[in-house]
C-alpha positions in Angstrom: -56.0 -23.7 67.2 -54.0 -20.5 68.4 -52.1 -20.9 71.7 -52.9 -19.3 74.9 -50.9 -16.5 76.0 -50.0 -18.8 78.9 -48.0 -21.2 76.8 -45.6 -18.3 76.1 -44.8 -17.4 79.8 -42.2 -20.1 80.3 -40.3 -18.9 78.1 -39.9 -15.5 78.9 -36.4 -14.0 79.8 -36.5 -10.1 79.2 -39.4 -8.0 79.5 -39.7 -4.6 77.3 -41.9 -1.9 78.7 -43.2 1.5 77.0 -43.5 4.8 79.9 -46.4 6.3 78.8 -49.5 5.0 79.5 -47.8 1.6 81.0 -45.4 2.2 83.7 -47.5 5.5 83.8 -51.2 6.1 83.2 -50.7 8.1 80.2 -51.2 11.5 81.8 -48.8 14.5 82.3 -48.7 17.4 84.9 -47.1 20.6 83.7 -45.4 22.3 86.3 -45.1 26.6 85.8 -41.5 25.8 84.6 -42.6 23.1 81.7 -41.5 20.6 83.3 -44.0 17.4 82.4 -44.3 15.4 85.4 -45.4 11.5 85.6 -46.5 9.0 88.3 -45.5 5.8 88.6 -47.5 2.9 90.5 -44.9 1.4 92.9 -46.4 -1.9 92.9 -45.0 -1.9 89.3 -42.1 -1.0 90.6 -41.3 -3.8 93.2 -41.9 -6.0 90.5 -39.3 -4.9 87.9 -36.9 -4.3 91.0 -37.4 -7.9 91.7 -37.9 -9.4 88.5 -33.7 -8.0 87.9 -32.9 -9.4 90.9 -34.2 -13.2 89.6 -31.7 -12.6 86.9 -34.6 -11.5 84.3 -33.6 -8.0 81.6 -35.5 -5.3 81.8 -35.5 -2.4 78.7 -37.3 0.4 78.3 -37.6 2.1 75.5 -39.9 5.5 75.1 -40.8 8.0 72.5 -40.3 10.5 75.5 -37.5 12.1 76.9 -38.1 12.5 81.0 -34.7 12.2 83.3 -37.2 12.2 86.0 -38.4 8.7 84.1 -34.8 7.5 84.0 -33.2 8.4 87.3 -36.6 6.2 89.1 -36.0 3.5 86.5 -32.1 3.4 87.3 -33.4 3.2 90.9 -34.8 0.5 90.3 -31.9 -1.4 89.1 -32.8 -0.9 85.4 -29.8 -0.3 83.4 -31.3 -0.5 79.5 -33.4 2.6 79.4 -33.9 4.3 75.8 -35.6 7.4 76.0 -36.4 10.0 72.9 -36.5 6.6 70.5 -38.7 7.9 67.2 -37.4 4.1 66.4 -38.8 1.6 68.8 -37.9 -1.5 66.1 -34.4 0.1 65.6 -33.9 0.3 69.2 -35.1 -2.9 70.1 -33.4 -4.7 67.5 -30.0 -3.7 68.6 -30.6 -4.4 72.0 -31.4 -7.8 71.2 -28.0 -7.6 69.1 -25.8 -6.2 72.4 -27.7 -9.4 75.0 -27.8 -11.8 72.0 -31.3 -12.2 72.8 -33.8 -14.1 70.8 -37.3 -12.3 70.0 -39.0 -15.2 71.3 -37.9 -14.8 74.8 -39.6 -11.2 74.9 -42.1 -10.0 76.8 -43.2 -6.3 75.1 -46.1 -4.0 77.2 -47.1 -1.0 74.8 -50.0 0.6 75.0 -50.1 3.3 71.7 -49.0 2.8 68.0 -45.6 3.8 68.2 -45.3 0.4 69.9 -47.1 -1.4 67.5 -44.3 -2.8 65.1 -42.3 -3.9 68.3 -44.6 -5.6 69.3 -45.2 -8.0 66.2 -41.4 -8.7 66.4 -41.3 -10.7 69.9 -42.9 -13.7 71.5 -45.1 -12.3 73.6 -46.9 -8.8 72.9 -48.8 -7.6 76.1 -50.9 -4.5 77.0 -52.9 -2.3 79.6 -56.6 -2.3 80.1 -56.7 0.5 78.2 -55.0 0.4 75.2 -56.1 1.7 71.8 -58.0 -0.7 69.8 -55.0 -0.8 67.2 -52.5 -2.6 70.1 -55.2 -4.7 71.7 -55.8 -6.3 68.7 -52.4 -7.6 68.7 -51.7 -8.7 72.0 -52.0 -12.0 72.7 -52.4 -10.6 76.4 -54.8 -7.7 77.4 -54.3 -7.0 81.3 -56.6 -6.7 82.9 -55.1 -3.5 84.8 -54.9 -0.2 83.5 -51.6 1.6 82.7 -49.8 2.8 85.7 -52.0 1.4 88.0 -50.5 -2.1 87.9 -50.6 -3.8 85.0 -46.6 -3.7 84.7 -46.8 -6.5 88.4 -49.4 -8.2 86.3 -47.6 -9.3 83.9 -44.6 -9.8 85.9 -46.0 -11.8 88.6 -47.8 -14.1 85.8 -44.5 -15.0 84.0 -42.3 -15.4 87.2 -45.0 -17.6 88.9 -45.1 -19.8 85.9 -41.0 -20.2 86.5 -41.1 -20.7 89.9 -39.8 -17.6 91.1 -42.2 -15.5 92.7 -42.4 -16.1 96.1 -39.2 -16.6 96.5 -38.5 -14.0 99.1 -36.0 -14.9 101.7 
């Protein structure tokens, strides 16, 4: 019998996100100097904020190349941000190298096929609502929130409520 996602939560220490289309919802405004502009939900934001401050890692790694993306990430208190990777597996792998970090401890959200090989390489492979069939069928966890409208606090939330450490808010 396959396990439920749920067996996997304890485990978690580090949690991997994609930008597009999971910390955002996949679309871009163009502003009249080409500048491509996101939004993030801030919900998912608390979340990783607070997640680093349980003592959890954060990375994210992203095809794209948006400073806007990084300098709100860094605000966050999220140091491991790889933007511009045509690699994700390359990526990944050495930052598992650099935090000696086992895959099984991993929590990956992706939502598009340059995340797919990532995501067969940790312990828990995770994605938005809407995903593309390819990454669905994958995850052992399909949120039930879309991308950028929370599904980044859903998956959060579940893992540090299994450990005890949600509501711990003094």
């Amino acid at each position: 019998m396959e396990k439920s996602y749920k067996e996997f939560l304890a485990q978690i220490t580090t949690f991997i996100f994609d930008v597009d289309g999971v910390l955002t919802d996949g679309s871009i405004q163009i502003s009249t100097d080409g500048e491509l502009l996101r939004t993030m939900n801030i919900k998912d934001g608390y979340a990783m904020k607070y997640a680093r401050e349980q003592g959890y890692t954060i990375c994210v790694i992203s095809g794209g190349k948006n400073e806007g993306v990084r300098h709100r990430l860094k605000g966050l208190g999220i140091t491991d941000i790889y933007l511009g990777c045509p690699d994700k597996v390359e990526q990944m792998e050495e930052f598992f190298d650099v935090y000696d970090i086992k895959p099984n401890q991993v929590l990956y959200m992706g939502d598009d096929l340059p995340d797919l090989y990532a995501m067969e390489k940790v312990g828990l492979a995770c994605c938005p609502q809407d995903a593309v069939a390819e990454i669905k069928e994958v995850s052992q966890y399909v949120s039930h929130k879309k991308g950028g409208k929370g599904c980044v606090r859903d998956v959060i939330e579940q893992v540090l409520k299994v450990q005890g450490k949600w509501n711990d808010h003094k």
